[in-house]
N, C-alpha and C positions, 0 to 999 in steps of 0.2 A: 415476569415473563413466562415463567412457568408454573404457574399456580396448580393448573388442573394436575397438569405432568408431575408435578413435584411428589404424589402421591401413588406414583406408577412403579412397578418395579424397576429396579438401576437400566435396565437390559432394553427397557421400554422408553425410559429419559432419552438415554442414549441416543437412540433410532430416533426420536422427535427432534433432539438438537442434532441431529446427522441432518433431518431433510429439512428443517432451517435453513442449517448451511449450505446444502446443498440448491435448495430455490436464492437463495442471496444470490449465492455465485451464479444460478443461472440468470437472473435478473441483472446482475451486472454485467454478464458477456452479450448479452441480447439486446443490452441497450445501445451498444457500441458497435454490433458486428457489421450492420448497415450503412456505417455512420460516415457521409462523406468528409469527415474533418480528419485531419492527421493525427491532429493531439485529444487527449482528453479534456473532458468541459473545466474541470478545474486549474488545470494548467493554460486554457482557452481565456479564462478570467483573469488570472494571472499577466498572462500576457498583454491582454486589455486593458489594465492597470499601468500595465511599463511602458505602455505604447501612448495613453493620456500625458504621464510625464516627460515620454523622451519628446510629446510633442512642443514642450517647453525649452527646449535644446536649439544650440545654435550650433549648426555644423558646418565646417571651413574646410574644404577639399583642399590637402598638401600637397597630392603624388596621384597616380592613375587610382589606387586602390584605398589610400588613407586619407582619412580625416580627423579634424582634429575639433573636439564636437566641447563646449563650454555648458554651463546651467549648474544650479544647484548649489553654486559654490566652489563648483570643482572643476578642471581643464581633464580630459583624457584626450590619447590618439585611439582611433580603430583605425585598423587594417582588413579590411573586407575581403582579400584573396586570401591572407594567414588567417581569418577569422579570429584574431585576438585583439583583446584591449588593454591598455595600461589599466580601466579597472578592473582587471583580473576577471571579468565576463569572458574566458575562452572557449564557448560554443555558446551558438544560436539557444539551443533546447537541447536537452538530454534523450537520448531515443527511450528512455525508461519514461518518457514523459506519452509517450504515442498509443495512440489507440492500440496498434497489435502486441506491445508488451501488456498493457492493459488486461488486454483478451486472455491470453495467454496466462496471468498471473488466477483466473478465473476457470482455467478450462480443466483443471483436475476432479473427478471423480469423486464423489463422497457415498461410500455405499453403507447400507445399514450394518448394525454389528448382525452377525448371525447368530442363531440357538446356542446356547453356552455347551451344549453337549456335541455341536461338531467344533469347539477350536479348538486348534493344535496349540499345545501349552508343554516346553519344552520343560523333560523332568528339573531340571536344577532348578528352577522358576517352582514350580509344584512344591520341591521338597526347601525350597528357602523359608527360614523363619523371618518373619516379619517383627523385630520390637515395637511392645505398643511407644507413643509421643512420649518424649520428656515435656513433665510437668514441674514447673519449681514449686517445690512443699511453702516456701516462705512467702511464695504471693498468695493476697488473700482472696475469694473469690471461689465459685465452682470450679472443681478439679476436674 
C-alpha cells in the first residue's frame, strides 16, 4: 500500500496515511449525505434478506396489536404497539444502523502531523527513557 511512501521520511508516511484517511472518510460521508434512505446500504441488504424470509411466515392476528407469526420451525408472538417479540427481536433497527450516525462516525477531522520543530512535547515525555524490546537469548533466529 505503501511502497513509494515506505521510503519517505516517518513525518512524511505519516501525512500520506493522514490524508488516506482522511479522503476514506470523506468518501464515506458524501456517499450518504444526500442519500434519500434512512439506513445504510449494508443494513438495507440486511434487511432485504429478513424480509425474503419473513415472507415465508404465517401471521395470525390475536389482539388489536399482536400477532402470533409461525415458519421456520418456530411459533413467536409480536406485539407491534410494545415493539417486542418472544424472539427476542426488541426493535425494528438500531439507530446506530442510520445514515446520520453513519455520517457522523466519518465527520472527524484528520489534519497532517505538523514540522517536528513546532510540537509541544511535554518535558516528562522528552526526559523518559524508553527500554530497548525484550528479546528471549534462547529463541533461535535474528535478535
Amino acid at each position: 500500500m505503501f511502497e513509494v511512501e515506505r521510503e519517505f521520511p516517518i513525518i512524511a508516511l505519516f501525512n500520506e496515511i493522514n490524508m488516506r484517511f482522511a479522503n476514506l472518510f470523506h468518501e464515506r460521508r458524501m456517499e450518504l449525505v444526500n442519500s434519500p434512505s434512512i439506513l445504510v446500504p449494508s443494513m438495507k441488504k440486511q434487511i432485504s434478506k429478513i424480509i425474503n424470509l419473513g415472507n415465508k411466515l404465517l401471521a395470525h392476528q390475536i389482539a388489536n396489536y399482536k400477532f402470533s407469526i409461525n415458519g421456520h420451525g418456530d411459533v413467536a408472538t409480536v406485539d407491534l404497539q410494545r415493539r417486542m417479540c418472544t424472539c427476542r427481536i426488541y426493535e425494528y433497527s438500531s439507530s446506530y444502523y442510520s445514515v446520520e450516525k453513519y455520517i457522523i462516525a466519518y465527520c472527524e477531522e484528520i489534519n497532517p502531523v505538523p514540522p517536528e520543530d513546532s510540537w509541544i512535547v511535554p518535558l516528562e515525555i522528552l526526559e523518559r527513557e524508553i527500554p530497548p524490546p525484550y528479546v528471549d537469548p534462547s529463541k533461535p533466529g535474528k535478535r
